[in-house]
Structures are given as structure tokens and as C-alpha cells.
N, C-alpha and C positions, 0 to 999 in steps of 0.2 A: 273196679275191683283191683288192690294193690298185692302184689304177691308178694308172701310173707318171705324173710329168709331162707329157710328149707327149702322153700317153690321154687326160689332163683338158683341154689343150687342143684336141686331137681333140672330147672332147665339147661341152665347151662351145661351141665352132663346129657342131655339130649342134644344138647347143638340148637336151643330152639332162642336161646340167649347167647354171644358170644362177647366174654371180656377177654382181652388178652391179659397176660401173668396171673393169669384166676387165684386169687389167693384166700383160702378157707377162711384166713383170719379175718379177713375187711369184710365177712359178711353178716350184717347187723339184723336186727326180729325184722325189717322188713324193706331195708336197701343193703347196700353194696360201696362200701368207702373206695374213694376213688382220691388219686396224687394227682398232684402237682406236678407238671411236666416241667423240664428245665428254659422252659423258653419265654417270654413276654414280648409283649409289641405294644409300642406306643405312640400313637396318633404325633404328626408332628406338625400339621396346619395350626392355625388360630383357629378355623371355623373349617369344620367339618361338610361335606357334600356332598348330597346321597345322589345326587345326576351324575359324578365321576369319581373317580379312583382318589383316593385320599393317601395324601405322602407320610409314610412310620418307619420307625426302625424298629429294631429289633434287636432284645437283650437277655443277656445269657443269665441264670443263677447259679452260681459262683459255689464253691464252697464256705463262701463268708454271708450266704442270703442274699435279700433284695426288699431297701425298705421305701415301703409306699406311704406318703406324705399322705397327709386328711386331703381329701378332697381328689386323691390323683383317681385315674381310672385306666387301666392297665389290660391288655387282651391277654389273657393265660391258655393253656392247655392241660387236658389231662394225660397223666402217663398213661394209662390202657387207652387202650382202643376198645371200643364196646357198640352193640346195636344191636337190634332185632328183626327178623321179619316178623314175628307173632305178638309182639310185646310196644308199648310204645314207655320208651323211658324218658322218664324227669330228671335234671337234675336241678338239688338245692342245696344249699351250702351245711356243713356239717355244724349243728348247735353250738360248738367248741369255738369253730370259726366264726361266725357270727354274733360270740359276746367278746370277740376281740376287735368289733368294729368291720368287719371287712365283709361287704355285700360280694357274694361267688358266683350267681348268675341272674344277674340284677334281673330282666326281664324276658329274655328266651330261655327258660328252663326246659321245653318240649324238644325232642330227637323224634325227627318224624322215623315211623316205620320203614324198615330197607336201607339206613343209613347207617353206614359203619366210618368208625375212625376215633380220630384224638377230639373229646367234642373243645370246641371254644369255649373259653370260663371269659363273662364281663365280671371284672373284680373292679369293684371301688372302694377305696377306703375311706370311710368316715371318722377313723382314728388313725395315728400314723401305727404301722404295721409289718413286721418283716417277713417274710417269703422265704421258704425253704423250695431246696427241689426236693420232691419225692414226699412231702409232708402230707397229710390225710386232711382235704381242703373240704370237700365236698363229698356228697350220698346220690348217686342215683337208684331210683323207684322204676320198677315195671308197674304197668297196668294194663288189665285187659281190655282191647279195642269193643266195640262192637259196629255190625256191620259189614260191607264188604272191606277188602283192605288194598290197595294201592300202595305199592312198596315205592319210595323216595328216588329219585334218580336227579335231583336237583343240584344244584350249580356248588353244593359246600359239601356231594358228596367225597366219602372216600378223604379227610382232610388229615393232615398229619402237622401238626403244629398250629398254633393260634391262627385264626382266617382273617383278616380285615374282610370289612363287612364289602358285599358285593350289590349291593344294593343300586347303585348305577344300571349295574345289568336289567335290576328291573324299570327304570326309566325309561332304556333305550325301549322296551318290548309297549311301552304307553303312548310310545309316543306318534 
């Protein structure tokens, strides 16, 4: 079950949803528009390697934009901070955004329950495309869990800017 607008409002005024800068306007019949944070990180190996730490930099959006070539793929951030303990949020890219070509969270759209922070946007562009800070990229959706609930304590909590992926950490725990 996705809780409609009003509900996220509703929660959020109980504290049972928390987004920072809460802004009445961003919230849509049944998500929550969510910016673009001013930050990007981008991959700078040839080949990528989920057994160890992978070398990026990291770049700023300007007041002049930031434009992503077809084919680049970019780590973004959002400017709120958001999460739940009672709610499990989705995020997916805002309709507007994605008929300009630009994939906003290609395949981990899930924020596990008890995880708060900036969540990580995988942006790819399959058009070439400019980047604003502070632009309205993405919607995240609450839905209601069912079951017991297990709040998040995992290695990307609490994150404040784009995360290169940690994924090494879980090799070493296999091996």
C-alpha cells in the first residue's frame, strides 16, 4: 500500500516520516519531489571492482550546470535528507526527468527502513543532458511494510553526499 500525499504529510507531521527542508510544494497525489544535491562523483578506473574500493572524483554543480554526455553515468545526491522507521521509501525518477533521457535511479530505488540521509541517485544519461543544483530530479514513494520490521543499521547509513558503492566490504564478509 503507497501512501497518498495528504498521508505523507500526515506523517511527516507525526515524525513517523522525516524529510529535511519539508517543503508543502514538492508534495505530489502520492510522492514527494526531491532536488538535486550540488555534488557528483564519477568513477575514474576503466573497469570497475566490486572486491575493492574504486578510484572517483568528485564534482561540484556550478552555477552554470553540469552536462552529462549519452552514455555517462554519474553518482548524484539528493538535497533532503529523508527515511523512515515505519515507511519503506522508493525512489524513481520524476516523469519530466526521464523524457529528457536521464535514468535517476537506474536499479536500487529501495531505502531500507531506519535509514536516514542524502539517498544516492545512479543517473545515466541516454541523451546528452544538463544538471542543475537544487532541480526537482526525482519522487520518492512510502509504502507500507508488512511484518516484523528490522530497522537498517548498514554500512551506507546516515550518508551525506553521493556514496561510491561499498560493495568490497561485502566480499571481504564471503570470503
Amino acid at each position: 500500500m503507497i501512501l497518498t500525499g495528504c498521508e505523507i504529510i500526515r506523517q511527516w507531521e507525526l515524525g513517523r516520516i522525516r524529510i529535511s527542508d519539508f517543503d508543502l510544494e514538492a508534495v505530489t497525489t502520492n510522492s514527494y519531489d526531491l532536488r538535486l544535491g550540488s555534488t557528483l562523483l564519477r568513477y575514474t578506473a576503466l573497469v570497475l571492482d566490486p572486491r575493492k574500493p574504486n578510484p572517483y572524483e568528485t564534482l561540484e554543480l556550478g552555477a552554470d550546470g553540469y552536462t552529462m554526455s549519452s552514455g555517462d553515468f554519474r553518482l548524484g545526491t539528493t538535497h533532503e535528507w529523508i527515511g523512515s522507521d515505519h515507511y519503506v521509501p522508493i525512489i524513481h525518477a520524476r516523469s519530466g526527468t526521464a523524457r529528457l533521457g536521464l535514468f535517476v535511479h537506474c536499479t536500487a530505488d529501495l531505502i531500507d527502513i531506519g535509514s536516514y540521509g542524502r539517498a544516492t541517485l545512479q543517473l545515466h544519461a541516454v541523451l546528452p543532458v544538463r544538471l542543475w543544483p537544487d532541480m526537482r530530479i526525482a519522487q520518492v514513494s512510502f509504502w507500507v511494510p508488512t511484518g516484523e520490521i528490522k530497522l537498517y543499521r548498514g554500512k551506507y547509513a546516515g550518508s551525506d553526499g553521493p556514496r561510491p558503492s561499498l560493495a568490497y566490504l561485502d566480499a571481504r564478509e564471503e570470503t
